[in-house]
C-alpha positions as CSV (number, residue, x, y, z in Angstrom):
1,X,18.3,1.4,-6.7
2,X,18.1,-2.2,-4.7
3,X,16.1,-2.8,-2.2
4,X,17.6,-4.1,1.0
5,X,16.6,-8.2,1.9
6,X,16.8,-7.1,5.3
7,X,14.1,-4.6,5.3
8,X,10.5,-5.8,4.6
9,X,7.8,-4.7,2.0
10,X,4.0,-4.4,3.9
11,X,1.5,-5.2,0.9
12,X,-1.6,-4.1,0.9
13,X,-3.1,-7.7,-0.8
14,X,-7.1,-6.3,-1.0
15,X,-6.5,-3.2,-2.8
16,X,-5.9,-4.8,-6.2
17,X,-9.1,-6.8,-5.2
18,X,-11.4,-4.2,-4.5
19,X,-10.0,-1.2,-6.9
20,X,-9.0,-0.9,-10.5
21,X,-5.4,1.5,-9.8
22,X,-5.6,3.7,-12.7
23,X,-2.4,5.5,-11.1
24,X,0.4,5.3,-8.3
25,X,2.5,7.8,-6.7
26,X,5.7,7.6,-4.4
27,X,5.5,9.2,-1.2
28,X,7.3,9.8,2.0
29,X,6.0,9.5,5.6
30,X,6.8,11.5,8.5
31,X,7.2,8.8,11.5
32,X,8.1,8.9,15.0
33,X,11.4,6.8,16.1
34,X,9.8,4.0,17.5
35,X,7.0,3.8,14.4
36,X,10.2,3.2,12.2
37,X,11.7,0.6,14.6
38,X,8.5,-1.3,13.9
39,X,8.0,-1.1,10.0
40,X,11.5,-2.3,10.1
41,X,10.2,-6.0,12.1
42,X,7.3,-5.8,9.6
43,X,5.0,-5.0,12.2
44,X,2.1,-2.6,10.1
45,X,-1.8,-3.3,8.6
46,X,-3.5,-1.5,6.1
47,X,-7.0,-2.9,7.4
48,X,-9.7,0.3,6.6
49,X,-6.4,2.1,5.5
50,X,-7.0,5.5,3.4
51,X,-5.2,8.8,2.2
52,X,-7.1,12.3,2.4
53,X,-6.4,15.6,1.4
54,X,-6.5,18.4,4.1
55,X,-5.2,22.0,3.5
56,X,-3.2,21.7,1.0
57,X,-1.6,18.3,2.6
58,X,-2.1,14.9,2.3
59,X,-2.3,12.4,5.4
60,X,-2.8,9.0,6.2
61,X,-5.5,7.5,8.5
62,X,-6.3,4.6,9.9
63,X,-2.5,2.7,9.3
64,X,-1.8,0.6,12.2
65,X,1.9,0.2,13.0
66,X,2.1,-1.9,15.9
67,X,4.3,0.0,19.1
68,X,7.7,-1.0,19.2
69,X,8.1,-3.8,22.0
70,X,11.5,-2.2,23.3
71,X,10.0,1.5,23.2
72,X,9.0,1.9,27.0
73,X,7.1,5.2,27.0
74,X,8.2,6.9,23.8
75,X,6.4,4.7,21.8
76,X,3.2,6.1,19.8
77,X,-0.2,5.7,18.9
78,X,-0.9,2.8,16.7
79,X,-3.3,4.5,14.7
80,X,-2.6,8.4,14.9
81,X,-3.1,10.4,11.2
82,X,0.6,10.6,9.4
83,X,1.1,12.8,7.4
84,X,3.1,12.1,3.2
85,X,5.0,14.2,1.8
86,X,4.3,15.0,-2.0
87,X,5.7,17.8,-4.0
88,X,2.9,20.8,-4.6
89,X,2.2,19.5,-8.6
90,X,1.1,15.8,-7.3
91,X,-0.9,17.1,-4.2
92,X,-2.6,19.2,-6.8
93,X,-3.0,16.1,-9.5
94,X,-4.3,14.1,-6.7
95,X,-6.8,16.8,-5.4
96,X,-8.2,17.3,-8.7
97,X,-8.7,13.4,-9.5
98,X,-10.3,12.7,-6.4
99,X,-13.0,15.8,-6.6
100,X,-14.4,13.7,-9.4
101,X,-16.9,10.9,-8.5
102,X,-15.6,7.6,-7.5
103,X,-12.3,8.1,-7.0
104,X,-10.0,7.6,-3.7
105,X,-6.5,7.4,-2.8
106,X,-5.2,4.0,-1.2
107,X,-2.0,2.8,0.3
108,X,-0.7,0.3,-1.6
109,X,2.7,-0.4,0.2
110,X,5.0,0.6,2.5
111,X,8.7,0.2,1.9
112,X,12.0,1.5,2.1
113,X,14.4,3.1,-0.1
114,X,17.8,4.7,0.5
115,X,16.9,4.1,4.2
116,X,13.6,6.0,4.2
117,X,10.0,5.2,4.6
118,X,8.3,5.5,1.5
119,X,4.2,4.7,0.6
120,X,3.0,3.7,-2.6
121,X,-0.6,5.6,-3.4
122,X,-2.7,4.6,-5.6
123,X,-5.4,6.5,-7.3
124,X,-8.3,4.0,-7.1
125,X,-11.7,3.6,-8.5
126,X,-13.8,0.7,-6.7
127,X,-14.9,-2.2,-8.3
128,X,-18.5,-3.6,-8.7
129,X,-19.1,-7.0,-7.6
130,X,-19.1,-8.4,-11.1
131,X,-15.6,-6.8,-11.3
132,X,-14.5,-8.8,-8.7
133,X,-15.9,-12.2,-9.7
134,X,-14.3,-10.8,-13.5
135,X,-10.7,-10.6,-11.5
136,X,-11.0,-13.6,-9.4
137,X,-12.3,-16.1,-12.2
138,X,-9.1,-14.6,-14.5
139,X,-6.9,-15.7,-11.4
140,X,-8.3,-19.2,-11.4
141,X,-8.1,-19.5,-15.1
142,X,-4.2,-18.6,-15.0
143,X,-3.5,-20.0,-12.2
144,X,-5.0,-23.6,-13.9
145,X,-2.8,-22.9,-17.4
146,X,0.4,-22.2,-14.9
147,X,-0.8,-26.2,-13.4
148,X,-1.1,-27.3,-16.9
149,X,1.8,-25.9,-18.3
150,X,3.9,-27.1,-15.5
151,X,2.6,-31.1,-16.0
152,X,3.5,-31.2,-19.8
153,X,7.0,-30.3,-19.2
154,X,7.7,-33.2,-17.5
155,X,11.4,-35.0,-17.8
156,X,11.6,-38.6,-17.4
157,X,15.3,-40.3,-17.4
């Protein structure tokens, strides 16, 4: 299962950041022709991006997938609900982790595999404020032993 170079992976960099992912799903998305088109250039934004449950179904609000430049009047709305498609036992999973408190479902990419759109989900808790500073301090520390690491091993001829 490789991924093709040609098609691009759309991160989602701020959910790491703001959530602690306790667990991710695979999920497909139903997309209009031209919506496709543009995930293909790389052309998407997960800014404010979330999943709900609704009926029995879950959907996808607020993902902006710019309109396809070449799409004339078939193209769609940026930011129209899409819905995933999970199998019944993970809808179910997912409905009962998010009925308890402080839990939420969040996009965390958007690739594609065997020629079809897939989502990762993650099911997120949000971090507190010293959670963050926790996170972003760890960064910097590993970030400055990568530096340091890197100087030592140092060849001269």
């Amino acid at each position: 299962m490789s991924e093709s170079s040609s098609t691009p992976t759309i991160k989602n960099r701020k959910a790491s950041h703001d959530y602690h992912i306790d667990e991710t799903y695979e999920a497909g998305i139903v997309l209009q022709g031209t919506e496709v088109k543009s995930l293909r250039q790389g052309k998407a934004s997960f800014t404010d991006t979330f999943a709900y449950l609704q009926k029995g179904e879950v959907w996808l609000r607020d993902l902006y997938i710019k309109p396809y430049e070449h799409g004339s009047y078939y193209n769609h709305d940026p930011r129209r609900p899409r819905k995933l498609l999970l199998s019944k036992k993970q809808i179910e999973e997912l409905d009962k982790a998010i009925s308890q408190k402080g839990y939420t479902i969040i996009p965390l990419k958007i690739y594609f595999k065997r020629g079809y759109a897939k989502v990762l989900l993650g099911l997120a808790r949000g971090k507190k404020k010293y959670d963050k500073r926790e996170s972003i301090k760890e960064k910097d520390i590993k970030k400055q032993i990568d530096r340091n690491v890197k100087g030592s091993y140092k060849i001269n001829l």
